[in-house]
DRENBA-11723 format. One record per residue (C-alpha): residue in one letter; z, x, y. Coordinates in pm, whole numbers, plus 50000, padded with zeros to 5 digits. Layout:
// residues N
aa A&zz Z&xx X&yy Y
...
END
This chain:
// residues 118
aa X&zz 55692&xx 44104&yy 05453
aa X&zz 55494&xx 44252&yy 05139
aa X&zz 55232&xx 44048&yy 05251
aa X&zz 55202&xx 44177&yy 05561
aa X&zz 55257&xx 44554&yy 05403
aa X&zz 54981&xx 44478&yy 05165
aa X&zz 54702&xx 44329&yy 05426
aa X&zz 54785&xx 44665&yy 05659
aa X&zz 54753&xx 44929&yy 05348
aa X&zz 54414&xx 44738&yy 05272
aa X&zz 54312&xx 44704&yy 05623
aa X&zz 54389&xx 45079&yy 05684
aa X&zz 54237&xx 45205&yy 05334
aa X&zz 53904&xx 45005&yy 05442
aa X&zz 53871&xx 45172&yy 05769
aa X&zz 53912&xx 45476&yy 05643
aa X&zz 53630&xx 45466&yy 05395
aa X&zz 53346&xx 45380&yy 05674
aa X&zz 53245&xx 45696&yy 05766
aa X&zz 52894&xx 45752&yy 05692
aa X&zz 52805&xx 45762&yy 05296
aa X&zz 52568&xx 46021&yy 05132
aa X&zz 52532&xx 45736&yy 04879
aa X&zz 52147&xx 45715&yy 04782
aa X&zz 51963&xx 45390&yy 04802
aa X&zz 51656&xx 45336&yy 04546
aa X&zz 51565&xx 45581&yy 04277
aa X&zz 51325&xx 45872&yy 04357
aa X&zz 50966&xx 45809&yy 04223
aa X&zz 50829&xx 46174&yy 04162
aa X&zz 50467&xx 46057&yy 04169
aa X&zz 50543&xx 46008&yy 04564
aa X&zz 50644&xx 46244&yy 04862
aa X&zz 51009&xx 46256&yy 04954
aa X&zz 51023&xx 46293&yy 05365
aa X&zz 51275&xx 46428&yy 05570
aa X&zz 51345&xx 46248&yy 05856
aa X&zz 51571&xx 46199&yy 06132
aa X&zz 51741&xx 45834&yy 06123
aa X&zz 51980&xx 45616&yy 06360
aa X&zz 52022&xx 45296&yy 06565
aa X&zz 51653&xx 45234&yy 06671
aa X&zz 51846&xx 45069&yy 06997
aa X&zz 52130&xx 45286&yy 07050
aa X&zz 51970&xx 45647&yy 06923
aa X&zz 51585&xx 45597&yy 06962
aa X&zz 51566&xx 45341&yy 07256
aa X&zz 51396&xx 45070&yy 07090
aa X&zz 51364&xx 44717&yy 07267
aa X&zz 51606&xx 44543&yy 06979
aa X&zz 51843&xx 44323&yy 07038
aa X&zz 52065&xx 44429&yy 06743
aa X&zz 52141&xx 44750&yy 06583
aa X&zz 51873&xx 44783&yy 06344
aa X&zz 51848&xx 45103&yy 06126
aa X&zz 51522&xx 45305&yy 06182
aa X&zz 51393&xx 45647&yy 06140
aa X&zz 51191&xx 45894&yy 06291
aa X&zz 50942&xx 46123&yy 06192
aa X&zz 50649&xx 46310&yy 06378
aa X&zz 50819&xx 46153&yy 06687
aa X&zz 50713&xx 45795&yy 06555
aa X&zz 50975&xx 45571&yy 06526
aa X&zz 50931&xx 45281&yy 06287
aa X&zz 51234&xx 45031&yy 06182
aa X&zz 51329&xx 45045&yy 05838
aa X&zz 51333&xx 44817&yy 05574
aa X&zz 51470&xx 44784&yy 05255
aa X&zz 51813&xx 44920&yy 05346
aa X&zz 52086&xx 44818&yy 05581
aa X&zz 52182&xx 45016&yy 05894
aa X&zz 52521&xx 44919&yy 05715
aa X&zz 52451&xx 45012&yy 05397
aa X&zz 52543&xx 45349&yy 05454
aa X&zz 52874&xx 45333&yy 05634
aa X&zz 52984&xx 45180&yy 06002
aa X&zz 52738&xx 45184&yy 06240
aa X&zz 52967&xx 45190&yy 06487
aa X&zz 53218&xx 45441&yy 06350
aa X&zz 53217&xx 45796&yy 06513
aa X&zz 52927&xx 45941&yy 06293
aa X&zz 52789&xx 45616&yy 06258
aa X&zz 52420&xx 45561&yy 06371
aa X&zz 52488&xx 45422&yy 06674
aa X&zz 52665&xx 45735&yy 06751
aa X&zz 52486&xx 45997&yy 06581
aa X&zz 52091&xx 46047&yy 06406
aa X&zz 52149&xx 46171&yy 06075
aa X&zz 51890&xx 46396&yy 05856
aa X&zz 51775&xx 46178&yy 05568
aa X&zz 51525&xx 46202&yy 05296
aa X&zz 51290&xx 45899&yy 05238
aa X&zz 51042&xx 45750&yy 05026
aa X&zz 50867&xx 45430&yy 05095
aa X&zz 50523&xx 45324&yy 05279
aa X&zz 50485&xx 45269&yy 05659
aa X&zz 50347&xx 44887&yy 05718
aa X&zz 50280&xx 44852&yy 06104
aa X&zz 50577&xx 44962&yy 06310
aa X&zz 50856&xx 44954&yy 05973
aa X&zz 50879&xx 45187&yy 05753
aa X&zz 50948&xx 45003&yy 05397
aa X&zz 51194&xx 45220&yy 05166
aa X&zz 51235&xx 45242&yy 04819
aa X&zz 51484&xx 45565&yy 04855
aa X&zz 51699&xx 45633&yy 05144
aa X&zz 51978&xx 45920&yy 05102
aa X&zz 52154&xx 46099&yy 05388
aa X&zz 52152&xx 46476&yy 05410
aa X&zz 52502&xx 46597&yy 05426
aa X&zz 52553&xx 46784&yy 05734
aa X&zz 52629&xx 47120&yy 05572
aa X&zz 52307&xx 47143&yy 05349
aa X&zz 52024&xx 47355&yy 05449
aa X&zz 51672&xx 47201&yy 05552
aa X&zz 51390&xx 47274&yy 05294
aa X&zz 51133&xx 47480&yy 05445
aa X&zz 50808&xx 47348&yy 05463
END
């Protein structure tokens, strides 16, 4: 029976960290522009021809996959706000190469912060 108690708490403690993480990936290199763009399931969100869920992003309505990061990396896809769900604002750095956009830093934009103006 405490087996059972302790598989549920860590079962139900687990689910309920998935939501989407502000969690940065990479470090920021200041010698390079930091974008803000739009990001989400390049199937489910941006209606690419994938077979899986792959993470991309979107900016100047291009939409290049994304590599270098996880679609879940930050959080579960699939959860309500995940990115098959929901496009999130994020800021980027990397270098596009063909149709992917490679990252080196990849941080959401919590929904309650302001956009920069350009």
């Amino acid at each position: 029976m405490k087996s059972i108690s302790i598989t549920l708490m860590i079962i139900f403690i687990s689910t309920a960290l998935q939501a989407q993480s502000n969690k940065g990936f990479g470090k920021v290199d200041a010698r390079k522009p930091i974008l803000e763009v739009e990001a989400g399931c390049g199937m489910c969100q941006f209606g690419l021809k994938d077979k899986d869920c792959l993470l991309a992003i979107r900016t100047d309505e291009k939409v290049l996959h994304v590599k270098g990061t996880d679609i879940d990396d930050h959080g579960d896809a699939h959860g309500d706000d995940g990115f098959c769900n929901a496009t999130h604002r994020a800021r980027v750095q990397g270098r596009t190469k063909g149709e992917t956009f490679v990252v080196t830093y990849f941080e959401l934009i919590p929904k309650t912060a302001k956009r920069k103006s350009k």
